[in-house]
N, C-alpha and C positions, 0 to 999 in steps of 0.2 A: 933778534928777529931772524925766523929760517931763512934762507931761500925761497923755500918753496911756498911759505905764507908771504911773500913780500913782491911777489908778482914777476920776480926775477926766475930765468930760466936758470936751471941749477948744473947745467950740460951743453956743450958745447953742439952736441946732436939735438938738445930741448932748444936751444937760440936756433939752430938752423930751423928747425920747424915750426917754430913762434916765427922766425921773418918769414917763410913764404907761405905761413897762412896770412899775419898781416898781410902780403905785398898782393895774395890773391883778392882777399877783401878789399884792399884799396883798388885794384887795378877792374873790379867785376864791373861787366857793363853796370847793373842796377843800381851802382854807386855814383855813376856820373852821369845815371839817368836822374836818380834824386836830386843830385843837386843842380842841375838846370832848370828841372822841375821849380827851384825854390829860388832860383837865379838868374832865367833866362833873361832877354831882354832885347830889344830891335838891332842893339849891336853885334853880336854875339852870333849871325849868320850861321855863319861855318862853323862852331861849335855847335849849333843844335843842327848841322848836315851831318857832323860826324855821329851824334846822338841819335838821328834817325834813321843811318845806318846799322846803327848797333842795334837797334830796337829788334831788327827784321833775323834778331839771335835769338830771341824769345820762347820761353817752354810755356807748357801749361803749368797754371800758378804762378809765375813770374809777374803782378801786377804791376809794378812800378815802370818795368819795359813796355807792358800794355799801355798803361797809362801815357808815359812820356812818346809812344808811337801817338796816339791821340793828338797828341800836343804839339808835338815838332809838324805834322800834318798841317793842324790847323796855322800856326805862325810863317812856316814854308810855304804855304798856298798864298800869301799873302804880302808876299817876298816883291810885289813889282811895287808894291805902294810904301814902298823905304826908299831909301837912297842906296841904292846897292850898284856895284857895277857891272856889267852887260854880260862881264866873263859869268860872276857867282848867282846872275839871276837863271841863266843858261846850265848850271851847274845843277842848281835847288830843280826847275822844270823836268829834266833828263831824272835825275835821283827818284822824284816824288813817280815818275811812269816807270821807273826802271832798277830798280836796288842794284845795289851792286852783290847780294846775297845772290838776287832772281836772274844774272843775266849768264852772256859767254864770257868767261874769264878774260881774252884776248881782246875781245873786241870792247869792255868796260877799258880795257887798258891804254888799248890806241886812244879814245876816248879821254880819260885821264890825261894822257901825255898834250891832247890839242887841250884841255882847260890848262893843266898848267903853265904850258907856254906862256897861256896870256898873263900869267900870275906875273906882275913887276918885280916881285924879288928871285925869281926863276933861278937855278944853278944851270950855267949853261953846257957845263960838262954832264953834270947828270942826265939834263934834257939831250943830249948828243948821243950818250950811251945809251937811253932806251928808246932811241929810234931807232939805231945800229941795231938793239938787241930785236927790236920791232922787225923790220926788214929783215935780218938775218934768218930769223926764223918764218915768217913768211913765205919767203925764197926755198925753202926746206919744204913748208906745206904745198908751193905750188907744183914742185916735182912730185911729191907723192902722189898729186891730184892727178898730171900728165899720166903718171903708171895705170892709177885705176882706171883713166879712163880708156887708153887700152885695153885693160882686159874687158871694160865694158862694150869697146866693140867687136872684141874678140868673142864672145859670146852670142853678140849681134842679138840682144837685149830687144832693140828698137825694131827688125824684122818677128822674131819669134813673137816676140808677148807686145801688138802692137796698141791691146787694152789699158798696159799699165804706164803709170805715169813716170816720166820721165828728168829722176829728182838726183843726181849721181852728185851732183855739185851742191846740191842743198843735203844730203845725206853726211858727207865727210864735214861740210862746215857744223854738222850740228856735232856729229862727233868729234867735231875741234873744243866744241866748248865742254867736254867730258874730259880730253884728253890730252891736251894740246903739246905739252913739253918734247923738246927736240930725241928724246932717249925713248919713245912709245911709237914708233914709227912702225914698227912690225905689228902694234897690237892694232894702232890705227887703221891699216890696211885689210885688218883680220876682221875688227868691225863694222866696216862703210861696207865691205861686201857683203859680211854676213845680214846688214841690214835693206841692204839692196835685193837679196835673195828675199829675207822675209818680206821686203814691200812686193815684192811680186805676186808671194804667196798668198798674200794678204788678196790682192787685186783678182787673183784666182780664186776665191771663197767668194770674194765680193760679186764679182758679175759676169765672169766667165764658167764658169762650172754650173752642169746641175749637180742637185744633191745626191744622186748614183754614181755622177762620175766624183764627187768630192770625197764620198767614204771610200771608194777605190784609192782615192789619193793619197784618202789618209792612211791607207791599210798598207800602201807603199813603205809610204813614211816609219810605221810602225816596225815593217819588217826589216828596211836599212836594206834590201837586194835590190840588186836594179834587175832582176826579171819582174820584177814584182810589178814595174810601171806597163806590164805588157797589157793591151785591153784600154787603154787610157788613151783619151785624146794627142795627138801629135805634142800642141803645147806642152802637155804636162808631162809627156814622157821626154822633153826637150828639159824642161824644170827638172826634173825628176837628174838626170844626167849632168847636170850644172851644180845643182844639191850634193849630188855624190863625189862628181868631179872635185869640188871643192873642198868637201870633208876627206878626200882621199890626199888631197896637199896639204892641209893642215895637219894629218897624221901621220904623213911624212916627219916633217919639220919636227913634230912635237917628239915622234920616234928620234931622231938624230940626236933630239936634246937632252932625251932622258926621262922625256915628260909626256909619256904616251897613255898614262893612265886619265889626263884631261878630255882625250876623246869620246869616253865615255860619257863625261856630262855635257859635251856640247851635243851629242846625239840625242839623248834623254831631254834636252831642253828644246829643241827641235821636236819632238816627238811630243811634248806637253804644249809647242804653240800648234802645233795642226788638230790637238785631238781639241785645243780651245777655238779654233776656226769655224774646226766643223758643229760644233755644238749651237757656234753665231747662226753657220749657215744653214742650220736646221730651222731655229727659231726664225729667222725671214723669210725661210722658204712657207712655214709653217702661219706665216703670218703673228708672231705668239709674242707678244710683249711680256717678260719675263718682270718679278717683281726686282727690287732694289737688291735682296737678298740673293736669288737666282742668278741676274746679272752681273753683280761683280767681282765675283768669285773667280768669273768665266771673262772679265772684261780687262780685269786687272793683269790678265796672261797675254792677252792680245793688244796691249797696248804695247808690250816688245821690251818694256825694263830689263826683265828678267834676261831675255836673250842678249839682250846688248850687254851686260854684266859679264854675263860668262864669255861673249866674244872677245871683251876687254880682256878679261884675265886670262885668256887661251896665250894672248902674245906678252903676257907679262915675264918678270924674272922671276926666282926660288921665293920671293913675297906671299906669292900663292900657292898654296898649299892643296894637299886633297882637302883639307878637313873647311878649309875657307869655299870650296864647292859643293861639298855638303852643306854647310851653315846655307849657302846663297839659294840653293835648289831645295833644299828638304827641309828647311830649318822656319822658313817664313819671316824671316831676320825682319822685325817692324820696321826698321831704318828704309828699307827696302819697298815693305809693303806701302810705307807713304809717299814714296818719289812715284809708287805704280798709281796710286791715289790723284797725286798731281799731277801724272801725267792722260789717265787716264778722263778726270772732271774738268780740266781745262782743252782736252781734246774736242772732249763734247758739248761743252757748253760751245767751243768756238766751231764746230764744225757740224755740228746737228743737223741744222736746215740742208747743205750741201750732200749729205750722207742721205738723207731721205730722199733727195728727189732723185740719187740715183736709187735707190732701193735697197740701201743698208739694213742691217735689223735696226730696231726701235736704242738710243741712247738712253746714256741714264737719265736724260732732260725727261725724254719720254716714259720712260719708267717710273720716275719721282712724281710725274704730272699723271700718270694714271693712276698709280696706287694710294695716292694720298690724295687725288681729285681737287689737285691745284692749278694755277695758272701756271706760264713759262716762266714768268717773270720771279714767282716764288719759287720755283723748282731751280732756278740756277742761281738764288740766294740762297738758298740752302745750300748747294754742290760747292760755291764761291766758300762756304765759309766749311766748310769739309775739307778744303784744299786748305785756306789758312792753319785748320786743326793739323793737315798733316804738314806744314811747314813744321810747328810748333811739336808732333811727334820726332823731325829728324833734328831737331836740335838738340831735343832730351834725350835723344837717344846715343847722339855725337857726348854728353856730361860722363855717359855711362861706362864703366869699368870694360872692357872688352878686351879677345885676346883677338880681333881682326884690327890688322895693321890700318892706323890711319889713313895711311895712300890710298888706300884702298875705300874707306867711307867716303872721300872726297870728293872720287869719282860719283858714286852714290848721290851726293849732295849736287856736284857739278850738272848732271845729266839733270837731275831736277832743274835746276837754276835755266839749264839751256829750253828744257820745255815751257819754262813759264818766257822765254823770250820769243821764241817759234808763234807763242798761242798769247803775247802780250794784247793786250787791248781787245779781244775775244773775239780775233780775228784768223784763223787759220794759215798763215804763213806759209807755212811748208807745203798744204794744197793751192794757195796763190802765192806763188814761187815769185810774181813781180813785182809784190807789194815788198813788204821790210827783208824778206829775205834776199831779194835781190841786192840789196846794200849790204846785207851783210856779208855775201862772198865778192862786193866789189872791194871793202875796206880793210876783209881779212885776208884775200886772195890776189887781189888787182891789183890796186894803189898802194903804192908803199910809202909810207910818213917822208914827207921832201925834211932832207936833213940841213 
């Protein structure tokens, strides 16, 4: 009998490739989603939390993860009527509101470290070391916090632009759950500003500008001079000089490194979120509810993915390439488009009402509910499971062959995870700064885990 009829690998290269496809097959989530599926049982808790975990990995066409989400749902909801213990019913509660796919990497962690504790079999060196390592870095995030918020008085933010909200501490902690590791400390700083600058801009589209002075603004923008802000309101030529000021440091730095050809696409993405501003501030000026198709073309730019991508990567290392700012700005990379997706439909399902009564344009709630002559309550079932579709495009799209470094889709993934925790429970966080997000920069900035 051959080798090669007898099921035997006939090469020592044909064995290596027989074990790790077996070992991928045995190791695939939808392998140990099936068999709990076929197995589960009231003891088996924490086995169907890790399986419910895994679920929230799921593509399109993946039944058996669909399926087994369905199911670890239904048995986990139902987790206080067992005999369980107070640590793992607090465990299964937190999970079923909060995945650890959908949240801030850091702050699932610290999290992590207080269940386990209670865990009676605990390793007490390892619980010792990730509270060190907790702290340590902590201690790290809350100097950089000290810097920025220097320069944010330096600026004097809170005089000049005294209409826009004042979020400097909820801006870096969301950019903690993108970026958090001790070695992105220059890209961190690169983005809490650059995103501080857009929420301003943003607030200037929204309720300070007319529509004459905001194509001025934009025509600024377009041209990259600072003569160009002349004729424009005090504020904006205040904007306008803080904008430049600050692109005029980054390419500095980026010149010093070697890496001066990235100024270009941080201008050009700047210059793509003002011409998406003003097209907003047209349509509310205009009164003009845009269809589905109209608006999110245009909404998908101003919910800021895009820009926060490329502010990350301006302070990254040789990882980043020209051709990875191409792919991110010209390319429409779907990875990308679905995190702009999620961020964009749980913005507004959670912030709709509060946007209209300052006088926002019309959201996609309002858009899905006029074009299709629905109620709210169906328009934000649909938007809800738009956003699950696009969970389900970044995961297929993470399977998929690529030459963009992982580190780099992670972030991608992570800024997602951090929006679905911002906008948890369909509640706008980040515009009430003292609901959940106030715990979140006390627990990742404040209190450090007592060792």
């Amino acid at each position: 009998m051959s080798l090669q009829n007898s099921g035997v690998p006939s090469s020592p290269a044909a064995e290596t490739s027989t074990v790790a496809k077996q070992r991928s097959a045995i190791f695939h989530p939808t392998v140990w989603a099936d068999y709990f599926l076929k197995h589960a049982s009231d003891s088996n808790s924490m086995g169907l939390l890790s399986l419910f975990e895994a679920c929230h990995l799921s593509y399109h066409g993946d039944d058996i993860l669909n399926d087994a989400l369905a199911f670890t749902i239904i048995h986990l909801e139902s987790i206080d009527k067992r005999k369980a213990s107070p640590n793992l019913e607090k465990q299964v509660s937190h999970a079923l509101r909060q995945p650890i796919q959908k949240g801030l990497p850091r702050l699932e962690a610290r999290r992590y470290i207080q269940f386990y504790q209670q865990e009676p079999s605990h390793n007490e060196v390892l619980l010792s070391l990730a509270k060190l390592d907790f702290n340590s870095l902590q201690e790290q995030h809350r100097k950089e916090l000290g810097n920025l918020t220097r320069w944010w008085k330096d600026i004097d933010i809170e005089r000049e632009f005294p209409f826009t909200r004042d979020r400097l501490a909820e801006l870096y902690v969301w950019m903690l759950g993108v970026h958090f590791e001790p070695e992105y400390e220059i890209s961190r700083g690169i983005v809490t500003k650059m995103m501080v600058i857009i929420s301003i801009l943003d607030d200037i589209y929204d309720v300070y500008g007319t529509l004459e002075e905001l194509e001025f603004l934009t025509e600024a923008i377009e041209r990259w001079d600072v003569n160009a802000k002349e004729g424009l309101p005090k504020c904006m030529q205040v904007f306008c000089m803080i904008l430049f000021d600050f692109y005029d440091e980054i390419g500095y730095e980026l010149t010093r490194k070697g890496r001066s050809y990235r100024l270009f696409y941080a201008k050009e993405a700047m210059k793509i979120q003002a011409r998406a501003y003003l097209t907003e501030a047209k349509w509310c000026h205009q009164n003009h509810i845009p269809t589905m198709e109209e608006y999110m073309p245009v909404a998908l730019i101003t919910i800021g993915n895009q820009m926060a991508f490329v502010a990350l990567f301006l302070g990254m290392g040789d990882v980043v390439t020209k051709d990875v700012f191409d792919w991110l700005i010209f390319d429409d990379p779907k990875i990308v488009k679905a995190s702009e997706v999620i961020g964009r439909l749980m913005n507004d399902i959670a912030g709709h009402k509060f946007e209209q009564e300052r006088g926002h344009v019309a959201s996609s709630v309002e858009c899905f509910m006029k074009q299709y002559k629905v109620t709210e309550e169906e328009a934000k079932k649909e938007l809800r499971k738009q956003v699950a579709d696009a969970w389900k495009d970044m995961n297929e799209e993470l399977r998929r062959s690529t030459t963009i470094p992982m580190v780099l889709l992670t972030r991608v993934i992570n800024l997602a995870g951090a929006i679905h925790a911002v906008y948890e429970d369909e509640t706008d966080h980040y515009v009430n700064a003292g609901t959940n997000f106030k715990d979140f920069v006390t627990c990742l900035l404040v209190n450090p885990l007592p060792m």
